[in-house]
DSSP file (Angstrom, degrees, kcal/mol; ACC not computed):
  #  RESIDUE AA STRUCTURE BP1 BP2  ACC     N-H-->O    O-->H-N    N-H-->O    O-->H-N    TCO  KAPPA ALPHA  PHI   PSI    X-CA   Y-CA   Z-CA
    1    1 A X    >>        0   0    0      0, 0.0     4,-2.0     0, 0.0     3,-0.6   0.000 360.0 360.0 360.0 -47.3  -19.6  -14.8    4.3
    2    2 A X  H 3>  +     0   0    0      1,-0.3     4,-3.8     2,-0.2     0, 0.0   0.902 360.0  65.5 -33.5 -57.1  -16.1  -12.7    4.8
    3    3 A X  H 3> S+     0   0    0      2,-0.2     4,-2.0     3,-0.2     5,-0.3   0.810 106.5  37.3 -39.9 -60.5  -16.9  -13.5    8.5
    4    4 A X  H <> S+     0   0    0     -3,-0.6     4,-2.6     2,-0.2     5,-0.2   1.000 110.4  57.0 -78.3 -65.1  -16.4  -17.5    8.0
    5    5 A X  H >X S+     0   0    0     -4,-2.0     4,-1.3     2,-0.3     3,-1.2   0.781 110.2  44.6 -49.5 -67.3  -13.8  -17.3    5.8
    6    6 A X  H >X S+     0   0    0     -4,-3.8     3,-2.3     1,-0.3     4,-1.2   0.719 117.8  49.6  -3.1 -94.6  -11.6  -15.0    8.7
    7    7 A X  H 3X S+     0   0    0     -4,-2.0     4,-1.2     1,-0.3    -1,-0.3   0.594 112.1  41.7 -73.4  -9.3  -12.7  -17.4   11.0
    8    8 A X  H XX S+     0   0    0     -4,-2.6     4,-0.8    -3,-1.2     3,-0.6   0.997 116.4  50.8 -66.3 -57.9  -11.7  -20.6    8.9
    9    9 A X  H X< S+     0   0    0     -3,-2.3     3,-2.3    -4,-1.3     4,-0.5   0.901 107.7  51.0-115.2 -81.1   -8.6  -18.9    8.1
   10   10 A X  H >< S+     0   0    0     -4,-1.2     3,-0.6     1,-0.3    -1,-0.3   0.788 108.0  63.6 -36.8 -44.8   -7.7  -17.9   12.2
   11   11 A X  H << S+     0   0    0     -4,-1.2    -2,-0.3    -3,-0.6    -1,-0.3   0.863  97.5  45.6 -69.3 -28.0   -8.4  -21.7   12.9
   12   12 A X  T << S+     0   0    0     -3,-2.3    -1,-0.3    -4,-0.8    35,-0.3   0.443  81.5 114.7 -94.0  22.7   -5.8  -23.3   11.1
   13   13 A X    <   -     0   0    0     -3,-0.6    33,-0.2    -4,-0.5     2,-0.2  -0.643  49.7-178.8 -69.8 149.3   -3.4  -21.1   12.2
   14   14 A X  B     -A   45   0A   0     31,-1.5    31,-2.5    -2,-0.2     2,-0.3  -0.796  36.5-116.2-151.0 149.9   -0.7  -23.2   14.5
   15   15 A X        -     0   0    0     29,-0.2     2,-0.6    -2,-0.2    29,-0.2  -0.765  56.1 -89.2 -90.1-176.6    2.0  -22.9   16.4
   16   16 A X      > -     0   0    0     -2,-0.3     5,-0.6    27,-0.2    28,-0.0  -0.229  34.7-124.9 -78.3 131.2    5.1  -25.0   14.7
   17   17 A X  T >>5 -     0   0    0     -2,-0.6     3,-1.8     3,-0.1     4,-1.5  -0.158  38.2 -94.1 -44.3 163.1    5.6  -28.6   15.6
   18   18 A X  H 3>5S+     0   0    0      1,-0.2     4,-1.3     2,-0.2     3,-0.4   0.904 127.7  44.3 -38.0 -65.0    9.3  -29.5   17.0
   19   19 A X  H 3>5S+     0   0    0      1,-0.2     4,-1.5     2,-0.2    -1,-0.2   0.631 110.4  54.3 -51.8 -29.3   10.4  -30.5   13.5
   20   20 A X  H <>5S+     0   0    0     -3,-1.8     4,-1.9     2,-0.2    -1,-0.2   0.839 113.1  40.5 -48.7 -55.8    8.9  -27.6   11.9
   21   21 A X  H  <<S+     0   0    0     -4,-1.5    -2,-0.2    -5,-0.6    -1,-0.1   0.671 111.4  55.6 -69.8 -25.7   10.6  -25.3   14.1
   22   22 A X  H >X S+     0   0    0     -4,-1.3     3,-4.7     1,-0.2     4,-0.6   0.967 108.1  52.5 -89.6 -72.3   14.0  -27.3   14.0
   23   23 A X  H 3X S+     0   0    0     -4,-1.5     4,-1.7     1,-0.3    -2,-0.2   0.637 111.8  42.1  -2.0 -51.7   13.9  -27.0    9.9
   24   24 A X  H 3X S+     0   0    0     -4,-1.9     4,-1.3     2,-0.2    -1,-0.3   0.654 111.8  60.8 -86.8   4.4   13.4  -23.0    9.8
   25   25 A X  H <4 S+     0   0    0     -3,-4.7     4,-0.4    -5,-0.2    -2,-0.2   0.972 110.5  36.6 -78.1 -37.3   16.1  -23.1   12.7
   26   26 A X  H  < S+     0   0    0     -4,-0.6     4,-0.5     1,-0.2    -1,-0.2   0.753 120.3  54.3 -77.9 -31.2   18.7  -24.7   10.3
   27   27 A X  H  X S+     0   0    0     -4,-1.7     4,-0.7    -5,-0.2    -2,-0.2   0.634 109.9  43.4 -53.2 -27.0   17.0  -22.3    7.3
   28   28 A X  T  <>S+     0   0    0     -4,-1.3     5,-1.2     1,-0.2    -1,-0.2   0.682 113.1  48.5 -98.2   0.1   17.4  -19.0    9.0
   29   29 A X  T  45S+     0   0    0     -4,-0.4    -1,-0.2     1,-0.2    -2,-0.2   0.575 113.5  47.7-113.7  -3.4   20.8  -19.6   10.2
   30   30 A X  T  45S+     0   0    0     -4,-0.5    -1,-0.2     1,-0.1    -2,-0.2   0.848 112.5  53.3 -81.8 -44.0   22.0  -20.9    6.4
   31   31 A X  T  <5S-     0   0    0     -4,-0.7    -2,-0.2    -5,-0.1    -1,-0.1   0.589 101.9-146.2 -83.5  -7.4   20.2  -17.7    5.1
   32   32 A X  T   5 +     0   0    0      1,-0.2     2,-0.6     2,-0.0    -3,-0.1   0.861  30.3 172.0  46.9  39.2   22.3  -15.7    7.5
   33   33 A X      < -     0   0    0     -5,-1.2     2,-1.8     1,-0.1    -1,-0.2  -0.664  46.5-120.9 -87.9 112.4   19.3  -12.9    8.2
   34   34 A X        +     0   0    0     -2,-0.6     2,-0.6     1,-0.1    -1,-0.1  -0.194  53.9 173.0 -80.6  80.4   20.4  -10.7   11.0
   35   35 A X        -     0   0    0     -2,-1.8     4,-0.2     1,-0.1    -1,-0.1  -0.842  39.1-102.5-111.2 127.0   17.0  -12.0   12.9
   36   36 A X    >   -     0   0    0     -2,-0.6     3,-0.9     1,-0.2    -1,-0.1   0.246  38.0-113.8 -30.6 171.7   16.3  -10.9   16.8
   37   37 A X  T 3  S+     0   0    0      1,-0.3    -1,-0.2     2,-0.1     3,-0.1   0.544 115.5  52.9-101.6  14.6   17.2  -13.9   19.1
   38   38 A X  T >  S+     0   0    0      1,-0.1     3,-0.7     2,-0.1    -1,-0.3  -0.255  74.0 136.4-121.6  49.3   13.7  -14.7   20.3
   39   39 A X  T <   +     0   0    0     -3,-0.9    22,-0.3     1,-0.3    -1,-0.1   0.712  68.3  56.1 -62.1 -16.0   12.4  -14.8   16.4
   40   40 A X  T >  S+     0   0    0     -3,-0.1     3,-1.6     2,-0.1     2,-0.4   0.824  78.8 112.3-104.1 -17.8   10.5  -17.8   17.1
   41   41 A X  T <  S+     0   0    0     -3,-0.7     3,-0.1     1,-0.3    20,-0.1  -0.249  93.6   1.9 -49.5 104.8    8.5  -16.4   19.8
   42   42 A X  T 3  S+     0   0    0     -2,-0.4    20,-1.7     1,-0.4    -1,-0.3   0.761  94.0 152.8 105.8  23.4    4.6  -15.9   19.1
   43   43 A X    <   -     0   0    0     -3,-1.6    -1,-0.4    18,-0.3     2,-0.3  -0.586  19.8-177.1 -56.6 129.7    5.4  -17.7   15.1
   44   44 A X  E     - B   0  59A   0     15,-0.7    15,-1.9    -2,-0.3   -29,-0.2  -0.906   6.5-163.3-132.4 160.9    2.4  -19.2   14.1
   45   45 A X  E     -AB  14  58A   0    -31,-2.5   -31,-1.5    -2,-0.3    13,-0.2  -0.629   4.0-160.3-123.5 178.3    2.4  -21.0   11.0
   46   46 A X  E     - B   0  57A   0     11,-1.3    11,-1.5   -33,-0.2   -33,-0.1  -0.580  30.4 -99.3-164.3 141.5   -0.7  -22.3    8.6
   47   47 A X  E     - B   0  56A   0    -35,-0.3     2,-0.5    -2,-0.2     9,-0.2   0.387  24.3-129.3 -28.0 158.4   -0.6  -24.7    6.1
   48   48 A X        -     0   0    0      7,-2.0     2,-2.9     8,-0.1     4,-0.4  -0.923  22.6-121.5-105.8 129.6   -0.3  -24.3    2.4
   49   49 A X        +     0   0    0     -2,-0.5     7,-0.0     1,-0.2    -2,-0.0  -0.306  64.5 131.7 -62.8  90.1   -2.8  -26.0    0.1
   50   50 A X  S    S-     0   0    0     -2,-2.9     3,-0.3     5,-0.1     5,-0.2   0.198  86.4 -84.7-169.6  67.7   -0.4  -27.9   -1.8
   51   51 A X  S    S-     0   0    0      1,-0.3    -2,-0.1     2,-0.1     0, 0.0   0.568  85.6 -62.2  97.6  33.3   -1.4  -31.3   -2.1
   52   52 A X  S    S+     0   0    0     -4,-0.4    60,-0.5    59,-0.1    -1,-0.3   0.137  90.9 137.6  85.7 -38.9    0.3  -32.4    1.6
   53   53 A X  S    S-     0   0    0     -3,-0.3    59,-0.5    56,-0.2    -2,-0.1   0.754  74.3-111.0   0.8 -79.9    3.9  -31.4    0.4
   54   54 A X        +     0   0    0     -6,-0.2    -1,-0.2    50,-0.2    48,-0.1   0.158  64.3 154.7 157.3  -3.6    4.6  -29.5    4.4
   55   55 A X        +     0   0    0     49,-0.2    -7,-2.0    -5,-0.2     2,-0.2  -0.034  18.6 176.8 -86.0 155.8    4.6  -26.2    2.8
   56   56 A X  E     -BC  47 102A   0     46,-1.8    46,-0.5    -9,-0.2     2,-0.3  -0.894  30.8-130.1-122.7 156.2    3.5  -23.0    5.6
   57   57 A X  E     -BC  46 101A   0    -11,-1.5   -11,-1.3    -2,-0.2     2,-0.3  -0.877  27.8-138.4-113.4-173.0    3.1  -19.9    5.7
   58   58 A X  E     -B   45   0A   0     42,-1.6     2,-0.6    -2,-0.3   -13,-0.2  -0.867  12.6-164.3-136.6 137.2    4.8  -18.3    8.5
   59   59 A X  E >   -B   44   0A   0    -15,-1.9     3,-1.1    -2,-0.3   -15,-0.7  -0.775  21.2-141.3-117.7  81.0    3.6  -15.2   11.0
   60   60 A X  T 3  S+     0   0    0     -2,-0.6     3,-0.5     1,-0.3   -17,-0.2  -0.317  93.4   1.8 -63.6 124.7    6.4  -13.5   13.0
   61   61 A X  T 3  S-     0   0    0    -22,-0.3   -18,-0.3     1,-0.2    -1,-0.3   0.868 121.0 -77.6  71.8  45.2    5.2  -12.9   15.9
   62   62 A X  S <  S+     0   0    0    -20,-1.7     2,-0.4    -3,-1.1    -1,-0.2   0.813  88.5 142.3  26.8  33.3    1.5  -14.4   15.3
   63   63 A X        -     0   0    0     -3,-0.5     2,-0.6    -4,-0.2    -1,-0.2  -0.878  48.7-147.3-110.5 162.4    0.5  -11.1   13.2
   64   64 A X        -     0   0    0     -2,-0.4     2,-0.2    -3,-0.1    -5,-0.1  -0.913  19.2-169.7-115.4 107.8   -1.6  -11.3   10.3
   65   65 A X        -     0   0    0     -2,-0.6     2,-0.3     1,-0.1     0, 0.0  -0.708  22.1-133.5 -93.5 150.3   -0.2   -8.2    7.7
   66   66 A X  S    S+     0   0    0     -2,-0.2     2,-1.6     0, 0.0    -1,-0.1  -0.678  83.6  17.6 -27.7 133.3   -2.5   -7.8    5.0
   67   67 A X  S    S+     0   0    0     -2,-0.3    -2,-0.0     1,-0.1     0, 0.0  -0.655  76.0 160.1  67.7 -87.9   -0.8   -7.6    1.2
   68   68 A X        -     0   0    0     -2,-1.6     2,-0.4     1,-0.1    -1,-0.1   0.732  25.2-164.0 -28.9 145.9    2.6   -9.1    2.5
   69   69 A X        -     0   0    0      0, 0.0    26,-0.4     0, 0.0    -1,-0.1  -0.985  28.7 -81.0-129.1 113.5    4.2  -10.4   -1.0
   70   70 A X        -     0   0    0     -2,-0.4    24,-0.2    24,-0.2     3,-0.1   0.043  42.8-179.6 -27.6 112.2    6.8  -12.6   -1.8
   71   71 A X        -     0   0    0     22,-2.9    23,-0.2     1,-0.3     2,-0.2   0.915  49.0 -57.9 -96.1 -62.5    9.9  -10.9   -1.5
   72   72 A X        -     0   0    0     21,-0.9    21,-0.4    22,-0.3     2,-0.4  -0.696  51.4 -90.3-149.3-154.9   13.0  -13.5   -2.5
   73   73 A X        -     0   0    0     19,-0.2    19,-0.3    -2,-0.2     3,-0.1  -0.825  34.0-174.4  72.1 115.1   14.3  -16.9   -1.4
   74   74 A X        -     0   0    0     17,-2.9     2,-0.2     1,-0.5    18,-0.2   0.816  63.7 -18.3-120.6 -56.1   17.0  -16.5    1.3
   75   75 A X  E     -D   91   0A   0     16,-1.3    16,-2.8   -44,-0.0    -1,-0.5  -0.981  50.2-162.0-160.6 175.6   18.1  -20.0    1.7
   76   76 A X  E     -D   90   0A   0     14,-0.3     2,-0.3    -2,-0.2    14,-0.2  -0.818   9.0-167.5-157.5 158.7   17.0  -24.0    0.9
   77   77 A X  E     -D   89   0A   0     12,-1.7    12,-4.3    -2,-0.3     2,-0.5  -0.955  17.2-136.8-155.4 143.3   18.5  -27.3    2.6
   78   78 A X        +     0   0    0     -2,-0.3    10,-0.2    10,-0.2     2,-0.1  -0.959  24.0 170.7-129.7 136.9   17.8  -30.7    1.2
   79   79 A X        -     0   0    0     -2,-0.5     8,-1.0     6,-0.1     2,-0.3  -0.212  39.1-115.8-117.5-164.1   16.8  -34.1    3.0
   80   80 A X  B     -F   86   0B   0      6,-0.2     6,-0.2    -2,-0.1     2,-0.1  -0.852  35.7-139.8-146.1 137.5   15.6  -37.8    1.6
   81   81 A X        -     0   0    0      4,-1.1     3,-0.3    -2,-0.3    -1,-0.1   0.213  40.2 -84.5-102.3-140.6   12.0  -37.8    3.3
   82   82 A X  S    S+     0   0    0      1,-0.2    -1,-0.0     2,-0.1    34,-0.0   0.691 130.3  66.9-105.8 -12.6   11.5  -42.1    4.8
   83   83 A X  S    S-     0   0    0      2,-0.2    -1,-0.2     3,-0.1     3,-0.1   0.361 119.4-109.3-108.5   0.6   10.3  -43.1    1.5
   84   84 A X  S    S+     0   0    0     -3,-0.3     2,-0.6     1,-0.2    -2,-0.1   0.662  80.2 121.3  90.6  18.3   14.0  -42.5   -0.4
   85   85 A X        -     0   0    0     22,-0.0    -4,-1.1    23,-0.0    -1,-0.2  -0.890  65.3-103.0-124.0 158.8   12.7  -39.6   -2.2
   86   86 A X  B     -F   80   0B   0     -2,-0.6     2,-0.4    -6,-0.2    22,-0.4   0.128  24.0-163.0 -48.5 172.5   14.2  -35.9   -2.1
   87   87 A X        -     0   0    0     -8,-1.0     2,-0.4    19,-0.3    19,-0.3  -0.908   3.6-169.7-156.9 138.0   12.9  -33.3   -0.3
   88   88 A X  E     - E   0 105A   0     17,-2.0    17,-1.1    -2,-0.4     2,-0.2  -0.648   6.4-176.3-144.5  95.5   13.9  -29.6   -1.0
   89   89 A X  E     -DE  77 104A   0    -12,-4.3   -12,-1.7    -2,-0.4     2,-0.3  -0.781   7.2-167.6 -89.8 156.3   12.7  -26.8    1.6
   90   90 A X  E     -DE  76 103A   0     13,-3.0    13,-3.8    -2,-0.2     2,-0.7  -0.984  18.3-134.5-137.4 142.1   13.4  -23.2    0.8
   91   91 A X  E     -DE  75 102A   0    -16,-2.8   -17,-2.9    -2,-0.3   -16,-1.3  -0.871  26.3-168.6 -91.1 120.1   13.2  -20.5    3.0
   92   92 A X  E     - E   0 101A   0      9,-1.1     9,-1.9    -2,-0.7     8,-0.8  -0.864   4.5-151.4-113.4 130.0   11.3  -17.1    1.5
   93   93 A X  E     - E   0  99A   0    -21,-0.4   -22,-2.9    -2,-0.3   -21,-0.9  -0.455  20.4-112.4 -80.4 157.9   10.9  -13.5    2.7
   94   94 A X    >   -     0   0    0      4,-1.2     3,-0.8     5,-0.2   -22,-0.3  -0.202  39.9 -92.8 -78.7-162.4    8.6  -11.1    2.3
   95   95 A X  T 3  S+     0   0    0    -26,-0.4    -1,-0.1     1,-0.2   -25,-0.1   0.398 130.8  42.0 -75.4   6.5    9.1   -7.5    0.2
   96   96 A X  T 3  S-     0   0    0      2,-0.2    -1,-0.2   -27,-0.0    -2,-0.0   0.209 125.6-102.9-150.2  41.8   10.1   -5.8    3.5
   97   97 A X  S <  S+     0   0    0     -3,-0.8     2,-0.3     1,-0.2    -2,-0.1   0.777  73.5 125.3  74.4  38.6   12.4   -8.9    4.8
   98   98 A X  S    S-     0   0    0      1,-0.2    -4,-1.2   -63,-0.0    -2,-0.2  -0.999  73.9 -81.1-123.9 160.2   10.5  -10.8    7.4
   99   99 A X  E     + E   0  93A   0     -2,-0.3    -5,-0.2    -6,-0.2    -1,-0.2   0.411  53.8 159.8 -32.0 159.6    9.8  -14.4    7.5
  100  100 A X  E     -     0   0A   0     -8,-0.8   -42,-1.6    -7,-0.1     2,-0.2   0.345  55.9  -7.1-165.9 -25.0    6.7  -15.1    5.2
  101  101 A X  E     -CE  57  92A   0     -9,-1.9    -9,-1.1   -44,-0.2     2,-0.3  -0.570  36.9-137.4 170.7 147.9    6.9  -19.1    4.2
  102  102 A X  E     -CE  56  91A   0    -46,-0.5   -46,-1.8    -2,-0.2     2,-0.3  -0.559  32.9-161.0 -95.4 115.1    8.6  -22.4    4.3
  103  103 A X  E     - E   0  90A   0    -13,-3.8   -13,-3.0    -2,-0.3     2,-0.4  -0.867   9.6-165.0-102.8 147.4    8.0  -23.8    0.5
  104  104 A X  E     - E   0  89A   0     -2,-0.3     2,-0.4   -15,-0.2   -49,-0.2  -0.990   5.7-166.9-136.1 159.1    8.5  -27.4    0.6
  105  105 A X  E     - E   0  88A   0    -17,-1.1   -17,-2.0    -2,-0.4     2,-0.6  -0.997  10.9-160.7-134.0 129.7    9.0  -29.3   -2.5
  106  106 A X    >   -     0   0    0     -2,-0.4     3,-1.3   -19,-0.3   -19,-0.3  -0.913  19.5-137.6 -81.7  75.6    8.9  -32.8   -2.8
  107  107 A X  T 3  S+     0   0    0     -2,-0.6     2,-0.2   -21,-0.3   -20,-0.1   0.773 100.7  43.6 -57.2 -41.9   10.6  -34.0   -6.1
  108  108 A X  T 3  S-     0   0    0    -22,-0.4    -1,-0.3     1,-0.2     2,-0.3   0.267 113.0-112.9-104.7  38.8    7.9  -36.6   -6.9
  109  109 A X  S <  S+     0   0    0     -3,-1.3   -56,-0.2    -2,-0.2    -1,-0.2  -0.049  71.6 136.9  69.6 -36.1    5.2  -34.5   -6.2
  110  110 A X        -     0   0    0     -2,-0.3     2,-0.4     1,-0.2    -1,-0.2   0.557  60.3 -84.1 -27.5 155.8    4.2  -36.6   -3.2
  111  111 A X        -     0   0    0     -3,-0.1     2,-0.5   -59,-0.1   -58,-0.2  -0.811  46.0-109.0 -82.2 155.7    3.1  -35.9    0.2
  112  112 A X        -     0   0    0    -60,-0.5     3,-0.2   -59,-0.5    -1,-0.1  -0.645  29.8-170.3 -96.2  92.4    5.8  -35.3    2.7
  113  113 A X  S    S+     0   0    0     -2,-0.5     2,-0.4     1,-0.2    -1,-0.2   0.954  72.4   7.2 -57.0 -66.7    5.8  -38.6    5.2
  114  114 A X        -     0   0    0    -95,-0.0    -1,-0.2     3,-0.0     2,-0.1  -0.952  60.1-128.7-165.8 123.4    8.3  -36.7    7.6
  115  115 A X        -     0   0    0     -2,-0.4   -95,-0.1    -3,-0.2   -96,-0.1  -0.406  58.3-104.0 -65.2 131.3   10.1  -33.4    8.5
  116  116 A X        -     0   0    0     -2,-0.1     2,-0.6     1,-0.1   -93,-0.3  -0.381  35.2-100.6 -67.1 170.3   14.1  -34.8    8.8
  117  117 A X              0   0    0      1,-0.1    -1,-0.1   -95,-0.1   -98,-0.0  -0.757 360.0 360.0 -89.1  88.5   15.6  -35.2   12.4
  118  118 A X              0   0    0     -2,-0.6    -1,-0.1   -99,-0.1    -2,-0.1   0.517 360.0 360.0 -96.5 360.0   17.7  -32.2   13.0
């Protein structure tokens, strides 16, 4: 049973789409985190169950830590998604500072039509 879950788990891992990628580009460099310059190499992402919103979490360098824990909030940018309503991403670290997952928040609960054009 362990066995499926893994392997469920290993399939939706992804890397991120363009938009994805252009979103944490404008998040890491607001959050000013003194991050190697090939940080996006080998980032896999996989969704977060929460209800279509966009949110990932995120795996520098496509490993899968065990434990990793929410460590803080580094930095957030806000858009208007196509449908006029706000949008809030934040970027969050783990406890021992590397990348760990792009929360996106939707103000009206909704799903997230569209990552902005950055």
């Amino acid at each position: 049973m362990a066995y499926l879950i893994l392997e469920e788990y290993m399939q939706s891992l992804r890397t991120p789409t363009y938009r994805e990628e252009k979103l944490l580009e404008v998040l890491v460099k607001k959050a000013s985190l003194a991050m190697p310059k090939n940080w996006k190499s080998g980032l896999l992402v996989r969704p977060m169950d929460d209800g279509g919103m966009g949110s990932l979490y995120l795996f520098p360098k496509g490993k899968i830590v065990e434990g990793r824990v929410l460590g803080k909030q580094v930095s957030d940018f806000q858009f208007t998604d196509i449908d006029g309503i706000e949008v809030i991403a934040s970027l969050n670290i783990d406890s021992d500072g590397n990348l760990f997952e792009l929360d996106i928040w939707k103000t009206d609960f909704g799903k997230l039509i569209s990552y902005p054009d950055l």
